[in-house]
MILUM-691566 format. One line per 10 residues: for each residue x, y, z of C-alpha. Coordinates in steps of 0.25 Angstrom, whole numbers. Layout:
# MILUM-691566
X Y Z; ... $
END
This chain:
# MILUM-691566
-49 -128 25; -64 -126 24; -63 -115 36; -59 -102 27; -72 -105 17; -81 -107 29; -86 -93 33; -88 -91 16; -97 -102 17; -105 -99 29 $
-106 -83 22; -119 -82 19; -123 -70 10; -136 -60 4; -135 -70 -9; -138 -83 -2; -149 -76 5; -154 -71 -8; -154 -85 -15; -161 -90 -2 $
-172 -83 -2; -173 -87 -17; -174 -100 -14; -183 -101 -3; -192 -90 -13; -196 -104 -22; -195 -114 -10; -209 -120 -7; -205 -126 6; -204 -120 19 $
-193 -122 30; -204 -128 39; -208 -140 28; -191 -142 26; -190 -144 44; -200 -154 41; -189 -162 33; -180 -161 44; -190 -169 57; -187 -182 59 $
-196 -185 49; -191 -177 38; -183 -182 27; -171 -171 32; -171 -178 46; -161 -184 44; -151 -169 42; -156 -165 55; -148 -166 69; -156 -161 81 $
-159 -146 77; -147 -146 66; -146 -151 51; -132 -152 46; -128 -146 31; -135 -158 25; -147 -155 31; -146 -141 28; -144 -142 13; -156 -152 12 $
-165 -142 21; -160 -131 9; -164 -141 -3; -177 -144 5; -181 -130 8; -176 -124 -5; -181 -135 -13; -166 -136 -22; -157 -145 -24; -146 -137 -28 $
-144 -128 -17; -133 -121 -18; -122 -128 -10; -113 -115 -5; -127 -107 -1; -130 -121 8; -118 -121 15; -117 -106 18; -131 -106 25; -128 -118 32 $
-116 -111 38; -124 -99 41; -133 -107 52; -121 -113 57; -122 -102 69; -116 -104 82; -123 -113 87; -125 -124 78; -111 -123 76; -110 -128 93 $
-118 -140 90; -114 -154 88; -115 -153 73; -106 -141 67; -111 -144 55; -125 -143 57; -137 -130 58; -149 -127 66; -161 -132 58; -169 -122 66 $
-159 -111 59; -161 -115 47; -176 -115 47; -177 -102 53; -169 -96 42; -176 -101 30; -191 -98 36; -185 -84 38; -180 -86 22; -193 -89 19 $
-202 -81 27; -196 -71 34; -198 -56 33; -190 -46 28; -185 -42 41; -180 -55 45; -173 -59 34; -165 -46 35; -162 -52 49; -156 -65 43 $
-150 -56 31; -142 -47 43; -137 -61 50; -131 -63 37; -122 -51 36; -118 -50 52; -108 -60 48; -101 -58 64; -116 -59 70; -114 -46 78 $
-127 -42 77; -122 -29 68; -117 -26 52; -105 -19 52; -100 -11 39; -90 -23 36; -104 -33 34; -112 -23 30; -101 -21 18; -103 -37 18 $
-117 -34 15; -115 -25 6; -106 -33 -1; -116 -44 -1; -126 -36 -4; -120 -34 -18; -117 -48 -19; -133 -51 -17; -138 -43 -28; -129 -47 -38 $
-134 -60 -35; -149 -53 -36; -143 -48 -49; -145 -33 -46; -135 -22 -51; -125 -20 -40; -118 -7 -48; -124 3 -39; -128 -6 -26; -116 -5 -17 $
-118 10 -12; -134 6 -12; -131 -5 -1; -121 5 5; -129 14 8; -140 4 12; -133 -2 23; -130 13 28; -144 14 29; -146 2 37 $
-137 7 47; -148 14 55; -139 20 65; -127 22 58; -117 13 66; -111 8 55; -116 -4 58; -131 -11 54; -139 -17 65; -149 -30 65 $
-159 -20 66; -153 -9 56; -154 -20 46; -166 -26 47; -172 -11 46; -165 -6 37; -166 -17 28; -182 -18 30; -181 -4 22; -170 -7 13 $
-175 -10 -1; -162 -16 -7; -158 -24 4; -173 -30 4; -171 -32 -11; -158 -39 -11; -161 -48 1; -173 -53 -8; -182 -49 6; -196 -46 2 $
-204 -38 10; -220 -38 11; -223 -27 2; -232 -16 7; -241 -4 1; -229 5 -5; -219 -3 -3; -211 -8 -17; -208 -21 -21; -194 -22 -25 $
-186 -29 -34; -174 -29 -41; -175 -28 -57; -168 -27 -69; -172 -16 -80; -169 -18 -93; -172 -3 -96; -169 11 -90; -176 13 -76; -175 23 -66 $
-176 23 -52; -190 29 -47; -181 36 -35; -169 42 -39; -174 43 -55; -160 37 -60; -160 25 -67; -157 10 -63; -141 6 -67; -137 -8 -68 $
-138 -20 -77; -144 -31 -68; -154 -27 -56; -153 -11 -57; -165 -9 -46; -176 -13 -39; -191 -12 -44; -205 -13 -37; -213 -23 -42; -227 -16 -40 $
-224 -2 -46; -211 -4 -53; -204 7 -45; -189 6 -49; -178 11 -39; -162 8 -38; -159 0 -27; -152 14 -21; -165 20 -20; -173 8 -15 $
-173 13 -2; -174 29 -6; -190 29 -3; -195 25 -16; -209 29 -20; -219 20 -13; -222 8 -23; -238 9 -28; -249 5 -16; -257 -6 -18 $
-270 -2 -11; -276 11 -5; -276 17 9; -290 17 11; -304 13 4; -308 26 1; -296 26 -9; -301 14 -17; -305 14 -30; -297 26 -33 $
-289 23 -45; -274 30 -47; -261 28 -54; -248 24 -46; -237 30 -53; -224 24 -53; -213 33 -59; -203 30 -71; -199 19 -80; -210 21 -90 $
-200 27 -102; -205 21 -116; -218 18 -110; -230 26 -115; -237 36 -107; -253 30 -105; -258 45 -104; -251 53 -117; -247 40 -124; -232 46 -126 $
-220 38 -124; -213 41 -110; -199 45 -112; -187 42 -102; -178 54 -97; -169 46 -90; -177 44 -76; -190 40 -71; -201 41 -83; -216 40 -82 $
-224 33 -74; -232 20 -71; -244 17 -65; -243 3 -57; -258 1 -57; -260 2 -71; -248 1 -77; -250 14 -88; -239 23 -90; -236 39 -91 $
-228 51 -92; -226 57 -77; -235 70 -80; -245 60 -88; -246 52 -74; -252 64 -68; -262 68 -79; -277 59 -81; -282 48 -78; -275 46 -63 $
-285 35 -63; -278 21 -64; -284 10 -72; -275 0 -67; -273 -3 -83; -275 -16 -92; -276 -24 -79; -288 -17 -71; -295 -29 -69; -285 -36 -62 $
-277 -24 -51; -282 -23 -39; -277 -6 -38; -273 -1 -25; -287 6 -25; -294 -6 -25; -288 -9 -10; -290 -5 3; -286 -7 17; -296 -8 28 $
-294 -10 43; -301 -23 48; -297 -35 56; -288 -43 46; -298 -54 40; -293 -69 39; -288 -71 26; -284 -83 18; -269 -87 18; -264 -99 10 $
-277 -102 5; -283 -105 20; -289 -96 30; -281 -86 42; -283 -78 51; -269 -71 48; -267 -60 36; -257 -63 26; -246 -55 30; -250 -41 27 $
-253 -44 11; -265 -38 12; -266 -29 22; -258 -14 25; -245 -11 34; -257 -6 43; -265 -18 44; -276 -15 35; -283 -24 29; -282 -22 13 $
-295 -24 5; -301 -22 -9; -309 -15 -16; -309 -19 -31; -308 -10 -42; -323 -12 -49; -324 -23 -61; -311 -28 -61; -304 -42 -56; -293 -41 -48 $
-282 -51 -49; -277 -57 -36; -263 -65 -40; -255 -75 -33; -240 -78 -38; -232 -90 -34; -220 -83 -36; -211 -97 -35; -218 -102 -46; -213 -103 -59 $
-199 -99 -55; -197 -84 -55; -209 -81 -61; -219 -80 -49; -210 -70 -45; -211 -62 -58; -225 -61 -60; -228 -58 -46; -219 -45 -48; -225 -43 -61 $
-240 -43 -54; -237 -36 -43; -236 -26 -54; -246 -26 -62; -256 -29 -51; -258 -24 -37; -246 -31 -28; -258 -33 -18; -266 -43 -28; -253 -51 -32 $
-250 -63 -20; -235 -70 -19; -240 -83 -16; -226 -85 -7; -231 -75 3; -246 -79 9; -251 -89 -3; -263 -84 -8; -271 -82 5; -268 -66 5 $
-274 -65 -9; -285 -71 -9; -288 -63 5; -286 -51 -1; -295 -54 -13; -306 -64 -6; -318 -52 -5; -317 -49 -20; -328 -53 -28; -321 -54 -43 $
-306 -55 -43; -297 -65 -50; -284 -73 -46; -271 -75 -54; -261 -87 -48; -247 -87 -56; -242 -97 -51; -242 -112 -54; -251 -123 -54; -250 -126 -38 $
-252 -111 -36; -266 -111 -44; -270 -123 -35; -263 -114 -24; -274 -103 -25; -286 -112 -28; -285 -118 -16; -284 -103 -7; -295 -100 -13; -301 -112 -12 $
-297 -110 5; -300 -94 4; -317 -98 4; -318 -87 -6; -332 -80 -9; -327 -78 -21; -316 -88 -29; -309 -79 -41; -305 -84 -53; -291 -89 -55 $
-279 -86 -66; -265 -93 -65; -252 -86 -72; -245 -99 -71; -232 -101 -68; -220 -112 -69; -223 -126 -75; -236 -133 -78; -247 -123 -74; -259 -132 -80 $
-270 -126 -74; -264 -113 -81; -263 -118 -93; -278 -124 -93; -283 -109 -90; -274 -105 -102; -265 -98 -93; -252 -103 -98; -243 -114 -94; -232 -104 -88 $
-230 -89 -86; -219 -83 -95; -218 -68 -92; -228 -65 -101; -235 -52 -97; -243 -52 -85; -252 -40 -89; -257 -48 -101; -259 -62 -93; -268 -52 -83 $
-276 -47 -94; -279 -62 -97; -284 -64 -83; -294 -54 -85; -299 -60 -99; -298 -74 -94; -311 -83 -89; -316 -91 -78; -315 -106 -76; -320 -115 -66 $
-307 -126 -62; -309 -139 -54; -302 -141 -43; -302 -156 -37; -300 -162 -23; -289 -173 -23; -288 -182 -8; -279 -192 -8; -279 -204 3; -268 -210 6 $
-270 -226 8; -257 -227 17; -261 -217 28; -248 -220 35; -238 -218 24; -234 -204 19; -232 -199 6; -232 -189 -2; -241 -178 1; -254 -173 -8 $
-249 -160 -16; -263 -155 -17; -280 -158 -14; -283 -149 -27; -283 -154 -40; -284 -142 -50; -275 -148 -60; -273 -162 -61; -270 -176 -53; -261 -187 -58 $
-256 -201 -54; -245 -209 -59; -236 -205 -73; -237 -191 -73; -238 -188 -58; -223 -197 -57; -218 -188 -67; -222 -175 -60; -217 -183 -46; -203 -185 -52 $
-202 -170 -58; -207 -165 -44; -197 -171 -35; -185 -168 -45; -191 -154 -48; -190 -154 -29; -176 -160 -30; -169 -151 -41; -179 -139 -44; -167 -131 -51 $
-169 -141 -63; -184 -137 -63; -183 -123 -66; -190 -121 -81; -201 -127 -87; -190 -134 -98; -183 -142 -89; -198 -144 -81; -200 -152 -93; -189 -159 -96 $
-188 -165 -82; -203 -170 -83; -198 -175 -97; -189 -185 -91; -198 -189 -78; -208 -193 -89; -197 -202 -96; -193 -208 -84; -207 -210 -79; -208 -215 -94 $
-197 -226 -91; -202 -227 -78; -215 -231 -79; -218 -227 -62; -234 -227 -65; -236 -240 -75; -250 -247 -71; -256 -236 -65; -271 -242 -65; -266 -253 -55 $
-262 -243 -44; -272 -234 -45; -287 -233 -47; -297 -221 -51; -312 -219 -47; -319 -206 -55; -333 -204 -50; -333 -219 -44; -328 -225 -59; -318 -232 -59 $
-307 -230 -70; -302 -241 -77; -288 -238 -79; -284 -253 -82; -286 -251 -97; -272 -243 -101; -259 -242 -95; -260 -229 -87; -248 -222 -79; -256 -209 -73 $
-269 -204 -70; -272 -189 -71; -284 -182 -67; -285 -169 -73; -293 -157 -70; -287 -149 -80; -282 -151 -96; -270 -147 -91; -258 -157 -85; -244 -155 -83 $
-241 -144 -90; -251 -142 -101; -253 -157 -103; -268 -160 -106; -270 -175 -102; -285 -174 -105; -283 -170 -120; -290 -161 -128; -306 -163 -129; -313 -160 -143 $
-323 -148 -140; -332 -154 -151; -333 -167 -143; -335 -161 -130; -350 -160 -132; -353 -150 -123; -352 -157 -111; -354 -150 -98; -347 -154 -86; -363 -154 -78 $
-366 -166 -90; -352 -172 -86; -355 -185 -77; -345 -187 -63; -337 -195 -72; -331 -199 -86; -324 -212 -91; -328 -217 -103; -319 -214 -113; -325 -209 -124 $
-333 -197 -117; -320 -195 -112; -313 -192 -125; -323 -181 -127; -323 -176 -113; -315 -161 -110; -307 -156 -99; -315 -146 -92; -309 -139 -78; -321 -135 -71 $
-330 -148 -74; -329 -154 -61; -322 -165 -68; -308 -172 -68; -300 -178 -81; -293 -193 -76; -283 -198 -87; -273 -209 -87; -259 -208 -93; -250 -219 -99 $
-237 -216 -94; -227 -205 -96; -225 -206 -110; -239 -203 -112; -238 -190 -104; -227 -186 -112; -237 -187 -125; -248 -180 -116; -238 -168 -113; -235 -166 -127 $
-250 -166 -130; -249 -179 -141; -262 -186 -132; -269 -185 -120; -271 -194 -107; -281 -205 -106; -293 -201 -102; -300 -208 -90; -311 -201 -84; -316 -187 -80 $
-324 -185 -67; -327 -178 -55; -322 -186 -44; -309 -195 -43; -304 -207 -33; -290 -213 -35; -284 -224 -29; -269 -229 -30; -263 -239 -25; -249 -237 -24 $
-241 -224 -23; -240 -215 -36; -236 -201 -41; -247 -193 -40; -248 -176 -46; -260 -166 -43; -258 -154 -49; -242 -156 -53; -239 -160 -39; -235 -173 -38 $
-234 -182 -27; -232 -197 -23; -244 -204 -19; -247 -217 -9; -260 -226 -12; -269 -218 -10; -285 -213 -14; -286 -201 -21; -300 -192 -21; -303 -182 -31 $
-316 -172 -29; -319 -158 -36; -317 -149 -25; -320 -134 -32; -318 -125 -44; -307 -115 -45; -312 -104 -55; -300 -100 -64; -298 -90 -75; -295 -94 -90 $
-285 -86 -97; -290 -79 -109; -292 -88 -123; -282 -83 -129; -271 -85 -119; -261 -96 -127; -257 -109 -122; -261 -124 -121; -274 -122 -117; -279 -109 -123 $
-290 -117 -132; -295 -124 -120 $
END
């Protein structure tokens, strides 16, 4: 009965291709960590026969790699189907698939080219495997094609003939059939096919960065001059210059999108307007100061550098000179870089030094080497984006500073971590660092710079975003990102101050060498650590947060799942008598932790804890007597200079406090008290007894009996927003 549905399920089609590469674009796992699971060892072992795992094995390799639980069910069986090529089909087990398939494919998914993707894509359509599309599965794609970007949510009205005509093109020799080869070619210099397959492709000097966009207004396309139909996705846009084109006329020999550095050093420090045409109407002109009226096509122009707008004979008239506008001090122009022809220098990659360049980021199609020359008193900003963080909005703020910046200072952190930024930047003397991105992705970049041996270590902003950000919030930047303008958080970068931060060493040895566990996120502290109440709450939202991260996606229901682990660990009680599994040795004193009913122990670095929690407590300034931290001795515990002791984050010194269980931590979120205070010192040994939920930073983790050692290691230098930046800790 089941025979007539079996070639619809094994169909695979552009839309699960699509949603695959969606997935795997927030995945932080890589195939190699997922075979691990399947040795003898690995907790998958037991789905594995020989070279082949059964549809078992498969879905769990899915949920492992992908990090879901709710995969969707149809999607799994059709690509299970798709690797059941001839010859798995001979062996013992029908129903079985080559492991070594399977891995092959989704490495490819996650780090193949262009080119080889558009191989896996061809596999797909040549449904009879001959080698060749004829016109009956090129319709197929066609077809398919539609289907895909209605699924991308782009206006199909007037896509049909486009792909049409496309696949005409493809056919190099006009056979009437298209070719491995033809495709592959073709599609390498076919724009909406790239597009719609979602295949990025290593952007180079002229080259735009397209994307499909919605516009709420009336724009017209920068090459046939008519304007963009449709109500959902009408066309595709750069993001760098914001050149705007039909998807017809992608592949029309559009002008070149904007350059990024200069051909040669002679041509530095000339400064010129890069014009980009049209979509300026109700916008004032920045030379005559008159409104610039639409007549129904392309109207006035933009300067992508300094953002100013004018008429079109305006444009031509003085000054030529480009400012680069209300954000000078932070854009590195294309006058301001250089290629030069040397050996290629070892750079930094991933925070650690190689012999090998970073995959042509910062160098020319002709191997050059770029370098550069700074535009005099100003600070360029060199960003990093984590663009899986925070959702969607990584993505979003990296296309937004790609704009208002040079594309060439603005790093994705999922292609080369921040080892080819910090290589491109290291010989300048006075620049600055923005990280946008979480709290991990701060400590991230800290510890790159850290490995990069920098002559000189810049100071370091944070646009935070998701959940938590503390370290953020103590710099005043905000608890989370939410779409406010970027050109106004810019401005407060430049107006913002330096600040030493302490960063501390933590080594933990394990007293049962012999047994494994769970492993050490971190050896930085540059937030905070934590043993027993709250680190078991934040253990028990991390592995449901693993298991089902579809029911973590907004900062709401963040909340109200760490609601009820804190009721349950309420109920629960896991961390009752604390003092009599562990001990605590600040400066080799003793802490006497017999004297109340403790569930945790935090050691703070910063006033800042979980979200915006401050387990310290406010300090009155008028009892802070002007204290220094060189008058400060290695260590604190009496209790009464305690009370009158402030939070400081570069005095060389740790916070411990003790918490009483999770109802008290509730009353410590909501602000209504503070933690006990136990100590403050500068060096810190912890000894436990027994296994126990342990968190640096947010991460938490499962611990055996083990000897922990905290040291100060170094001080990060960190930028302060402006004082009149709102939130928490704007006062501080």
């Amino acid at each position: 009965m089941s025979a007539p549905t079996k070639p619809e399920v094994k169909e695979l089609n552009p839309v699960d291709f699509i949603q695959l590469q969606q997935y795997i674009e927030y995945c932080s796992l890589k195939v190699k960590d997922v075979l691990r699971e399947f040795d003898a060892d690995g907790r998958l072992a037991r789905h594995r026969h020989g070279e082949c795992i059964n549809e078992e094995g498969f879905g769990l390799f899915l949920k492992t790699y992908l990090e879901v639980e709710d995969f969707p069910v149809d999607l799994c069986q059709r690509l299970f189907r798709s690797f059941q090529n001839a010859e798995s089909a001979q062996a013992e087990r029908s129903k079985e698939v080559f492991l070594k398939d399977v891995s092959c494919y989704f490495s490819l998914l996650e780090d193949g080219q262009p080119r080889d993707k558009l191989e896996f894509a061809f596999r797909l359509y040549d449904r009879d495997g001959n080698g060749v599309l004829d016109s009956s599965e090129v319709d197929r794609i066609i077809a398919q094609m539609m289907h895909a970007a209605e699924y991308l949510d782009w206006d199909v009205s007037e896509l049909k003939p486009v792909l049409k005509d496309m696949m005409t093109a493809i056919d190099a020799d006009s056979s009437g059939t298209v070719s491995l080869e033809e495709w592959v070619e073709g599609g390498m210099n076919n724009v909406p096919l790239l597009v719609l397959l979602g295949l990025k492709v290593t952007q180079k000097d002229g080259q735009h960065l397209w994307r499909m966009k919605h516009f709420n207004k009336p724009v017209y396309c920068n090459v046939c001059q008519s304007m963009l139909l449709g109500l959902r996705k009408q066309g595709l846009c750069c993001s760098c210059c914001k050149y705007t084109v039909h998807g017809r006329c992608a592949n029309r020999n559009p002008a070149p999108c904007t350059r990024t550095y200069v051909k040669a050093k002679k041509d530095t420090g000339v400064p010129a307007h890069e014009w980009v045409s049209g979509n300026c109407e109700s916008r004032k002109c920045d030379r005559c100061q008159k409104k610039i009226r639409s007549y129904q096509g392309l109207t006035g122009k933009h300067c992508v550098w300094c953002h100013t707008m004018r008429h079109d004979e305006c444009a031509e008239k003085e000054p030529t000179e480009c400012t680069c506008g209300s954000l000078r001090d932070h854009i590195l122009p294309p006058w301001a870089i250089y290629p030069v022809i040397k050996e290629r220098q070892n750079i930094v990659k991933n925070g650690c030094s190689s012999s090998t360049d970073d995959s042509d980021l910062n160098t020319t199609p002709d191997g050059q080497v770029l370098q550069i020359s700074p535009v005099p008193n100003t600070h360029p900003l060199l960003v990093f984006v984590n663009p899986k963080s925070g959702g969607k909005q990584g993505e979003r703020v990296l296309r937004k500073l790609q704009y208002l910046l040079n594309p060439r200072q603005v790093y994705n952190l999922s292609n080369g971590g921040p080892g080819p930024g910090l290589s491109f930047f290291r010989n300048l003397q006075d620049y600055r660092i923005l990280v946008c991105g979480g709290d991990g992705t701060v400590g991230w970049i800290l510890d790159a710079i850290d490995k990069a041996n920098m002559t000189v270590r810049p100071p370091v902003a944070v646009l935070p975003l998701g959940t938590g950000n503390d370290l953020a919030r103590c710099l005043r930047w905000g608890g989370g990102y939410d779409g406010e303008d970027l050109s106004r958080i810019l401005r407060d970068i430049e107006g913002s101050s330096q600040l030493l931060m302490d960063r501390w060493s933590v080594q933990v040895i394990s007293d049962e060498s012999d047994e494994k566990g769970d492993p050490v996120p971190y050896e930085i502290i540059n937030n905070y650590f934590s043993i027993g109440v709250d680190a078991s709450i934040a253990h028990r939202f991390h592995t449901m947060r693993e298991k089902h991260p579809q029911k973590f996606n907004s900062r709401m229901k963040n909340k109200l799942w760490y609601f009820e682990f804190a009721t349950s660990e309420t109920i629960s009680a896991s961390c009752k008598k604390l003092s009599e599994s562990l001990s605590i040795e600040c400066c080799g004193t003793s802490l006497d932790l017999s004297s109340s009913s403790l569930e945790g122990i935090a050691i703070l670095n910063i006033p800042s804890m979980h979200g915006g929690s401050n387990l310290w407590g406010e300090t009155k300034k008028a009892d802070a007597k002007g204290t220094t931290s060189q008058e400060e001795p290695e260590v604190i515990v009496n209790p009464e200079i305690l009370k009158v002791t402030a939070q400081d984050l570069s005095d060389r010194r740790l916070e411990v406090v003790g918490l009483e269980g999770a109802m008290e931590m509730g009353q410590i979120y909501t602000g209504l008290k503070s933690a006990v205070r136990l100590a403050k010192t500068s060096q810190i040994i912890i000894r436990t007894k027994k296994a126990l939920p342990m968190q640096i930073d947010g991460e938490p983790w499962m611990q055996r009996p083990c000897t922990i050692q905290i040291t100060h290691k170094n001080q990060a230098c960190m930028l302060m927003a402006p004082q009149t930046k709102s939130g928490f800790f704007a006062s501080k």
